[in-house]
MOPAC internal coordinates of N, CA, C and O (Angstrom, degrees):
PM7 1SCF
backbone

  N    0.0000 0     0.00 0     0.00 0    0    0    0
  C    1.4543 1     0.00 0     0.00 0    1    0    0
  C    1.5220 1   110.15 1     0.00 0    2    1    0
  O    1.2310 1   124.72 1   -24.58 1    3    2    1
  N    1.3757 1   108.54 1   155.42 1    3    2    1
  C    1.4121 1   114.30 1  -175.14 1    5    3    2
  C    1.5812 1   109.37 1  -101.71 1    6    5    3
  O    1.2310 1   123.93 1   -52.25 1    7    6    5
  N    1.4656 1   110.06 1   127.75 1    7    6    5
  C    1.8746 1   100.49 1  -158.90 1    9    7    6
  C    2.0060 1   107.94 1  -106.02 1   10    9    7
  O    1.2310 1   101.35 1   -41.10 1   11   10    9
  N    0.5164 1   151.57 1   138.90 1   11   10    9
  C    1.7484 1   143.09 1   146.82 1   13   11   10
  C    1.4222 1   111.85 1  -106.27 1   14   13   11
  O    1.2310 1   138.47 1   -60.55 1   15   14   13
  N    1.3631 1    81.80 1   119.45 1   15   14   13
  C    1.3273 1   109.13 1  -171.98 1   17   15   14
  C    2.0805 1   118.08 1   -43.44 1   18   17   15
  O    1.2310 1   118.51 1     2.18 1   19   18   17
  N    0.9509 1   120.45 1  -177.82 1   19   18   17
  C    1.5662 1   125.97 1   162.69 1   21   19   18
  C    1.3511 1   109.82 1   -26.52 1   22   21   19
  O    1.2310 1   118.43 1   -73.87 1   23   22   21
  N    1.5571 1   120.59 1   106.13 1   23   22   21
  C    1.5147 1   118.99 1   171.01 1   25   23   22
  C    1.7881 1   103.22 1  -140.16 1   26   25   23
  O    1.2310 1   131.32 1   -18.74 1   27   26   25
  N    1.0654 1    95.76 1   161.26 1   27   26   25
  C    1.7997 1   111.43 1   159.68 1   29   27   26
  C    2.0109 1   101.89 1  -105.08 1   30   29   27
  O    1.2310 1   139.05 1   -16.06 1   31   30   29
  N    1.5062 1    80.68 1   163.94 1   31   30   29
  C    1.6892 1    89.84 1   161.21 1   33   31   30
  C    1.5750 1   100.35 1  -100.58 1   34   33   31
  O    1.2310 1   122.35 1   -19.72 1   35   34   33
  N    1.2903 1   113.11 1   160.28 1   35   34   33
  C    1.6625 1   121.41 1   178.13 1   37   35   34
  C    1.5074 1   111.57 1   -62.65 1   38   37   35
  O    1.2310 1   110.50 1   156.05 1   39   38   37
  N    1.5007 1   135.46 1   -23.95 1   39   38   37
  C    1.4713 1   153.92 1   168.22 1   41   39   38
  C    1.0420 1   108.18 1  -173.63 1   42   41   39
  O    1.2310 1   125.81 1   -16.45 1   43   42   41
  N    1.3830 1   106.44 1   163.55 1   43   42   41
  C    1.6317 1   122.52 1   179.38 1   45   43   42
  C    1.5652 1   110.43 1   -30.84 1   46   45   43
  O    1.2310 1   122.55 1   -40.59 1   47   46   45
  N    1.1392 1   112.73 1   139.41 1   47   46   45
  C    1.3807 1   115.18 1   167.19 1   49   47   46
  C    1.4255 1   113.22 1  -148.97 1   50   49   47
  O    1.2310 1   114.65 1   -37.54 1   51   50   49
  N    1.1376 1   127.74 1   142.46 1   51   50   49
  C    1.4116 1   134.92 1   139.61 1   53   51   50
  C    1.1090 1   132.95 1   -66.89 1   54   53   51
  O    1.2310 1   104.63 1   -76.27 1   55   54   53
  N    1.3927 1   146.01 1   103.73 1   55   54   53
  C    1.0455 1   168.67 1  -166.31 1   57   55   54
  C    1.9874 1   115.40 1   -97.04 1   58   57   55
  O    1.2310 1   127.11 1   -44.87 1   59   58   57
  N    1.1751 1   103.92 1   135.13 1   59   58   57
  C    1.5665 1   108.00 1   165.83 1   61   59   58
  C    1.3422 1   104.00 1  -148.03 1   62   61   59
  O    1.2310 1   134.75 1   -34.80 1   63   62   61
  N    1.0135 1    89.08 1   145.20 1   63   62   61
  C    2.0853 1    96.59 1  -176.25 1   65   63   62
  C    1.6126 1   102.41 1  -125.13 1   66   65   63
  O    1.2310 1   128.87 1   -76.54 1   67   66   65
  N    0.9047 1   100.52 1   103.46 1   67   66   65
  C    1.6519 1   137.54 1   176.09 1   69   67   66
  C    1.3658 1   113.50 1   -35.80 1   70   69   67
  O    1.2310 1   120.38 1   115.84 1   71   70   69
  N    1.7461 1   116.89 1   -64.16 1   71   70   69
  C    1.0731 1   156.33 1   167.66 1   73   71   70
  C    1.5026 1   139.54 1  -113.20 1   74   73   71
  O    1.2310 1   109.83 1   -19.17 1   75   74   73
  N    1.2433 1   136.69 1   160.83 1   75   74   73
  C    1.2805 1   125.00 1  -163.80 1   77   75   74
  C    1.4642 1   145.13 1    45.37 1   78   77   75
  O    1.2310 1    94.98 1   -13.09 1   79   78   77
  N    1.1747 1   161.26 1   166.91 1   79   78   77
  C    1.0577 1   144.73 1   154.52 1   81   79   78
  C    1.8841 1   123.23 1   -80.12 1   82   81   79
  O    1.2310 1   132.38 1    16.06 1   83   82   81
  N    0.9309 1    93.69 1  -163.94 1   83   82   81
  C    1.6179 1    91.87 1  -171.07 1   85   83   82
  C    1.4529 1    94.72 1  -175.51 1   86   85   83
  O    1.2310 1   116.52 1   -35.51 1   87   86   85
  N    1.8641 1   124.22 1   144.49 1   87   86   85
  C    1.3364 1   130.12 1  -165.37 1   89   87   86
  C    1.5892 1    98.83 1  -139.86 1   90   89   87
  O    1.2310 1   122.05 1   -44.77 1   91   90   89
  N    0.9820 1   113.69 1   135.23 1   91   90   89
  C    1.5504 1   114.35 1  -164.58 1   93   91   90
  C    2.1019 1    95.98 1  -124.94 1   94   93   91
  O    1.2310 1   128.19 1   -42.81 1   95   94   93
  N    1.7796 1   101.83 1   137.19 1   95   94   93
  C    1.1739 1   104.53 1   170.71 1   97   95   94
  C    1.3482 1   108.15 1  -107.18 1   98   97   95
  O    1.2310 1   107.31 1   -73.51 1   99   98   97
  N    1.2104 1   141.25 1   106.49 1   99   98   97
  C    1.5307 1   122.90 1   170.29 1  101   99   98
  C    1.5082 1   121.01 1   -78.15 1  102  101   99
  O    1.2310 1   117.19 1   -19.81 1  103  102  101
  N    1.9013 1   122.95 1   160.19 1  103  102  101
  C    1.0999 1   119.08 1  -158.75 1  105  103  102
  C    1.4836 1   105.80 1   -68.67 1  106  105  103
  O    1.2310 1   107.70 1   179.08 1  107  106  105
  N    1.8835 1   140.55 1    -0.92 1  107  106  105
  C    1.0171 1   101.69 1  -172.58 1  109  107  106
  C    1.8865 1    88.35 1  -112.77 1  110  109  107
  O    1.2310 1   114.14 1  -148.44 1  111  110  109
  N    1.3803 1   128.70 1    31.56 1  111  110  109
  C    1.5960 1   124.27 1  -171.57 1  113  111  110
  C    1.3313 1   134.77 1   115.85 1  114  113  111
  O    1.2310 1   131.16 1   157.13 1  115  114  113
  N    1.1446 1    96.07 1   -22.87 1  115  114  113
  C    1.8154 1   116.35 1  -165.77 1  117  115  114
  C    1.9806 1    85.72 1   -76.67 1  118  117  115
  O    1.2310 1   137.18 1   -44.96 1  119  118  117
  N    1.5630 1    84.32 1   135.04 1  119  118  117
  C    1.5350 1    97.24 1   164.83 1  121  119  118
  C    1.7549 1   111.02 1  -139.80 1  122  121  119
  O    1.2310 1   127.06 1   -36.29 1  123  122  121
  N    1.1838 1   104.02 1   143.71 1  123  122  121
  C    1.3152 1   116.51 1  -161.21 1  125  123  122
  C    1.4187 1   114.57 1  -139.50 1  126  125  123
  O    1.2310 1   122.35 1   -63.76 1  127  126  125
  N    1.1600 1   113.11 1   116.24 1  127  126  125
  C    2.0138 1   112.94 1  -178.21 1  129  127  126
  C    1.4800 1   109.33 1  -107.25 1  130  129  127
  O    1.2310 1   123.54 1   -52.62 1  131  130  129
  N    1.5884 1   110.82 1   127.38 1  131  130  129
  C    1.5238 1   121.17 1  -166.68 1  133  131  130
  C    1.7339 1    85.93 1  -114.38 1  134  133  131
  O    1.2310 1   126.12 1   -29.69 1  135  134  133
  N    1.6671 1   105.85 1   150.31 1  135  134  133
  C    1.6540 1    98.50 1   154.10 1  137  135  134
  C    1.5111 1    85.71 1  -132.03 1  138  137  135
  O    1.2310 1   134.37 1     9.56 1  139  138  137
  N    1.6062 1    89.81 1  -170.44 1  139  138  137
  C    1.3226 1   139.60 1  -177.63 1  141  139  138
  C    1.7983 1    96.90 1   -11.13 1  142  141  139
  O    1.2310 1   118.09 1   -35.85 1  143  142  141
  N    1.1760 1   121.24 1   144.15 1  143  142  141
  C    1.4268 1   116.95 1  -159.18 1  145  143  142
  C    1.8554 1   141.64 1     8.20 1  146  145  143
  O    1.2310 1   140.51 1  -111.96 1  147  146  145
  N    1.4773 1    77.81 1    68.04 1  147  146  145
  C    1.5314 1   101.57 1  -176.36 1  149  147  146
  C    1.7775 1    98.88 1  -105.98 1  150  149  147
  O    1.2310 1   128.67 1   -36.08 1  151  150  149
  N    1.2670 1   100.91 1   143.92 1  151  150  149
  C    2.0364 1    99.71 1  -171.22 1  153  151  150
  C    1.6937 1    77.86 1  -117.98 1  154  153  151
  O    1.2310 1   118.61 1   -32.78 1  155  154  153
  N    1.4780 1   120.25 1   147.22 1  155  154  153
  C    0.9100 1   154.56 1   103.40 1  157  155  154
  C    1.3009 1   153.82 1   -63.98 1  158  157  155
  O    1.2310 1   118.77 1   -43.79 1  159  158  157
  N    1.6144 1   119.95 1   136.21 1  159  158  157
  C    1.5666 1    90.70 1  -178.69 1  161  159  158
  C    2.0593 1    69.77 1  -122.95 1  162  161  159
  O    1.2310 1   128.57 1   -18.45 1  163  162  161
  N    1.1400 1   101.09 1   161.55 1  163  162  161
  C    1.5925 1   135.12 1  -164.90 1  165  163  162
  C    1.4553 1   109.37 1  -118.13 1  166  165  163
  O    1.2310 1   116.05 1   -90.74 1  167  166  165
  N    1.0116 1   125.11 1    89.26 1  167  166  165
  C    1.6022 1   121.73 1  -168.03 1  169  167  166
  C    1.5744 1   110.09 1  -134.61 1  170  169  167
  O    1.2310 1   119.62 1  -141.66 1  171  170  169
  N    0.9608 1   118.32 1    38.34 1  171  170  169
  C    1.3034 1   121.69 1  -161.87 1  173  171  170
  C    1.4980 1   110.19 1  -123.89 1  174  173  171
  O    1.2310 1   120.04 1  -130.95 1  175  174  173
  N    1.3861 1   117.52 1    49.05 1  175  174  173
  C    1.6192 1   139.69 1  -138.22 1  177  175  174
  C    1.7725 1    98.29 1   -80.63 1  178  177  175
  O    1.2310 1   128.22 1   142.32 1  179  178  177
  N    1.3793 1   101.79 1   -37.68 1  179  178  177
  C    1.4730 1   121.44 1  -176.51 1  181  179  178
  C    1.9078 1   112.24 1  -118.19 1  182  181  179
  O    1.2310 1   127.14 1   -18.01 1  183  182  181
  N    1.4221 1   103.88 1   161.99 1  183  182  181
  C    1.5739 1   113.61 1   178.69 1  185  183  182
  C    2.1012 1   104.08 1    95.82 1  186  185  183
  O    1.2310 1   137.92 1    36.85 1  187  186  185
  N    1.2055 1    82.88 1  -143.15 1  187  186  185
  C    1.2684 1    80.37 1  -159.49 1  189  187  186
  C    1.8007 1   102.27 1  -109.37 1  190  189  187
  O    1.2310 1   128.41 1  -161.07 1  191  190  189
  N    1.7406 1   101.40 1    18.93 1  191  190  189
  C    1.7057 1   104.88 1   159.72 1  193  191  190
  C    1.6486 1   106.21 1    72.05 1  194  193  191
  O    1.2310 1   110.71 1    15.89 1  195  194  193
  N    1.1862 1   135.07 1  -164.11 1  195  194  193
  C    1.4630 1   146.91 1   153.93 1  197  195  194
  C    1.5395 1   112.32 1  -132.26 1  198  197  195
  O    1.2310 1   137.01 1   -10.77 1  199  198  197
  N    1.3950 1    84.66 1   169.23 1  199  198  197
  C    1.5358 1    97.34 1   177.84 1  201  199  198
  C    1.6097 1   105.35 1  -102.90 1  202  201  199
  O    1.2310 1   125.15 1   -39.38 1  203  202  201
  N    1.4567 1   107.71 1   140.62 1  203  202  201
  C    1.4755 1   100.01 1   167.89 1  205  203  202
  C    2.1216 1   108.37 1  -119.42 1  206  205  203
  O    1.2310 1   132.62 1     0.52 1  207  206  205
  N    1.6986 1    93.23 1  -179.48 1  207  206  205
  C    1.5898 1    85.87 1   179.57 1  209  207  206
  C    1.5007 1    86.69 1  -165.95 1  210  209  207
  O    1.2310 1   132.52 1   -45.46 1  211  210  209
  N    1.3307 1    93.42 1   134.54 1  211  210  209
  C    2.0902 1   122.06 1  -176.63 1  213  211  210
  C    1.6033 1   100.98 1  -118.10 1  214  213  211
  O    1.2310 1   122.34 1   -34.92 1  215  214  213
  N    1.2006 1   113.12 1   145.08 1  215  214  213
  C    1.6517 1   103.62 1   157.82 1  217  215  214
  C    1.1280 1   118.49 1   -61.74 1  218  217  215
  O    1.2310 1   122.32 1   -19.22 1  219  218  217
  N    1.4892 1   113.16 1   160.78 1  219  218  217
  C    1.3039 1   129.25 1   168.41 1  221  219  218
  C    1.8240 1   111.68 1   -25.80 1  222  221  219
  O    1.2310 1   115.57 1   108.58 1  223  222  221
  N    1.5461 1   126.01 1   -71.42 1  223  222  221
  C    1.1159 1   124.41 1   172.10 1  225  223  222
  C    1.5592 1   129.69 1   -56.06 1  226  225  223
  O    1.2310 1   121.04 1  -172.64 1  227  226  225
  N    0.7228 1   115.62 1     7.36 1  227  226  225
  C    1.6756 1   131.95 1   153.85 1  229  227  226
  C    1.4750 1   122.84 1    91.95 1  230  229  227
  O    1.2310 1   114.45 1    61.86 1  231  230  229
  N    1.4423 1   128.13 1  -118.14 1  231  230  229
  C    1.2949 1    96.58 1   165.78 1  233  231  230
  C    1.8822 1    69.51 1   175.60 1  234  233  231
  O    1.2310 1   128.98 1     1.07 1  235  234  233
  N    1.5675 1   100.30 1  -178.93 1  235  234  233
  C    1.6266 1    96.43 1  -150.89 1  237  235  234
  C    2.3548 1    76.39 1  -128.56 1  238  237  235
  O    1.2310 1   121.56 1   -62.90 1  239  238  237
  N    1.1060 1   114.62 1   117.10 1  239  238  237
  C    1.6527 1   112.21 1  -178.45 1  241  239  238
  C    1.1603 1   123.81 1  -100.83 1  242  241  239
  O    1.2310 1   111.88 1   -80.38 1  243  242  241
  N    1.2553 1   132.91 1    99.62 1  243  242  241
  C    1.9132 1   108.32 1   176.94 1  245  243  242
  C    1.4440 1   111.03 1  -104.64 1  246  245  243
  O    1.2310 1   120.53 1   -68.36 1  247  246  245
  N    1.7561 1   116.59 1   111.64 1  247  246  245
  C    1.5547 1   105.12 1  -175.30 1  249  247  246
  C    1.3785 1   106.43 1  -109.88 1  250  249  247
  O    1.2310 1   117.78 1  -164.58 1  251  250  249
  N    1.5879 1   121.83 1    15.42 1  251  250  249
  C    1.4092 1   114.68 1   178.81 1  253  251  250
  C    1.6777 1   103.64 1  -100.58 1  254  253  251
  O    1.2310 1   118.84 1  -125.04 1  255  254  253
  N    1.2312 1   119.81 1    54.96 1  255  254  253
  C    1.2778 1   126.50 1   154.64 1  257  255  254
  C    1.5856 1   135.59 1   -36.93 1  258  257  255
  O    1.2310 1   133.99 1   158.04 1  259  258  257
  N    1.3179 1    90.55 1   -21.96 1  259  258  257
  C    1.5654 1    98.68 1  -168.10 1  261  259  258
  C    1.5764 1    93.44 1   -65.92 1  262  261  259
  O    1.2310 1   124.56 1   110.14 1  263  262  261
  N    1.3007 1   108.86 1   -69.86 1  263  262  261
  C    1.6222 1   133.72 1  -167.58 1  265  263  262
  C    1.2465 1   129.32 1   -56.15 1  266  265  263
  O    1.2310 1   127.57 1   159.65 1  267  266  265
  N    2.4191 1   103.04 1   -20.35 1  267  266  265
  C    1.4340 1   100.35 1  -175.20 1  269  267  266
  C    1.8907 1    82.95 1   -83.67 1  270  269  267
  O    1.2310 1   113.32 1   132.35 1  271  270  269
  N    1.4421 1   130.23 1   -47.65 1  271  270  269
  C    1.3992 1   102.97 1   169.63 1  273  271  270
  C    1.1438 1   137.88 1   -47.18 1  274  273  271
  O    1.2310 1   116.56 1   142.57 1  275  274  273
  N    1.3971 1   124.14 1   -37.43 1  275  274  273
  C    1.5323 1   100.48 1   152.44 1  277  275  274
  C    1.0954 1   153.16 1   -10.33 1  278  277  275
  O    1.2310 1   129.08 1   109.11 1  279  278  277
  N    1.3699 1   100.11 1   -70.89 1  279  278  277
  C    1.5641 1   126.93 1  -172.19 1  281  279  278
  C    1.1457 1    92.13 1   -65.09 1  282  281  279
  O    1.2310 1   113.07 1   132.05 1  283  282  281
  N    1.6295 1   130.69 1   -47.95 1  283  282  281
  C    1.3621 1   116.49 1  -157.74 1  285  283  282
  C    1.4278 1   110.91 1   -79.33 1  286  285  283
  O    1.2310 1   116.21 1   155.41 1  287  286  285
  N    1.1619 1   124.81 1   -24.59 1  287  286  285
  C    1.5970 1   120.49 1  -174.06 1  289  287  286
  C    1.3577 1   107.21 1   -80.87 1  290  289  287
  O    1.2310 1   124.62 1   169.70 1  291  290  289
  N    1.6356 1   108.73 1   -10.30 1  291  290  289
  C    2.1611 1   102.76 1   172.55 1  293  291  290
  C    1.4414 1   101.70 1  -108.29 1  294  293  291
  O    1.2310 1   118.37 1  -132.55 1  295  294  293
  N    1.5833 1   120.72 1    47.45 1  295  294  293
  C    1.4203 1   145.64 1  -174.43 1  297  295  294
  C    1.4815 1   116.99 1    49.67 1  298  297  295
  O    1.2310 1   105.76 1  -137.90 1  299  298  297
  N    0.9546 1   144.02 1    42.10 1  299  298  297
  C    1.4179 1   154.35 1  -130.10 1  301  299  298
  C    1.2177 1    86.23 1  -137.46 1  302  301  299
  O    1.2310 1   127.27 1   -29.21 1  303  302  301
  N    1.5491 1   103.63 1   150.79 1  303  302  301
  C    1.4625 1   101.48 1  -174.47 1  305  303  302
  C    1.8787 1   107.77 1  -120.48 1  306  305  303
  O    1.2310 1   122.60 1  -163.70 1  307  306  305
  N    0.9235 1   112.62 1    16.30 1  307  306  305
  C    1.4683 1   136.60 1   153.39 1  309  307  306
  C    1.0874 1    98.44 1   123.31 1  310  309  307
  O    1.2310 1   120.10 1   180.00 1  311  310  309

């Protein structure tokens, strides 16, 4: 698996991962493996962030959630 090291997200986000899996370390141990339509919310803006890890072939991310609901509730089809 491919790892990145200690990060934050820039603000809260909601996250969905489309494709692939994805493995999350949080700062106090807890590890947790999401796949393929797993929602996240990402709130971890401050501290020392987590580590995550995707396979090698990558993984497919959509974290602008806010906006694809948007669109859809003013009938929009994203």
């Amino acid at each position: 698996m491919c790892e990145v090291d200690w990060h934050n997200p820039p603000r809260r986000l909601l996250v969905l991962w489309l494709t692939g899996e994805v493995e999350f370390e949080t700062s106090d141990g807890d590890i947790r493996r999401l796949a393929a339509g797993s929602v996240v919310m990402a709130e971890d803006t401050t501290g020392k962030g987590h580590i995550s890890r995707h396979p090698p072939e990558g993984q497919l991310v959509e974290k602008r959630i806010r906006e694809a609901l948007a669109a859809f509730a003013v009938g929009g089809s994203g």
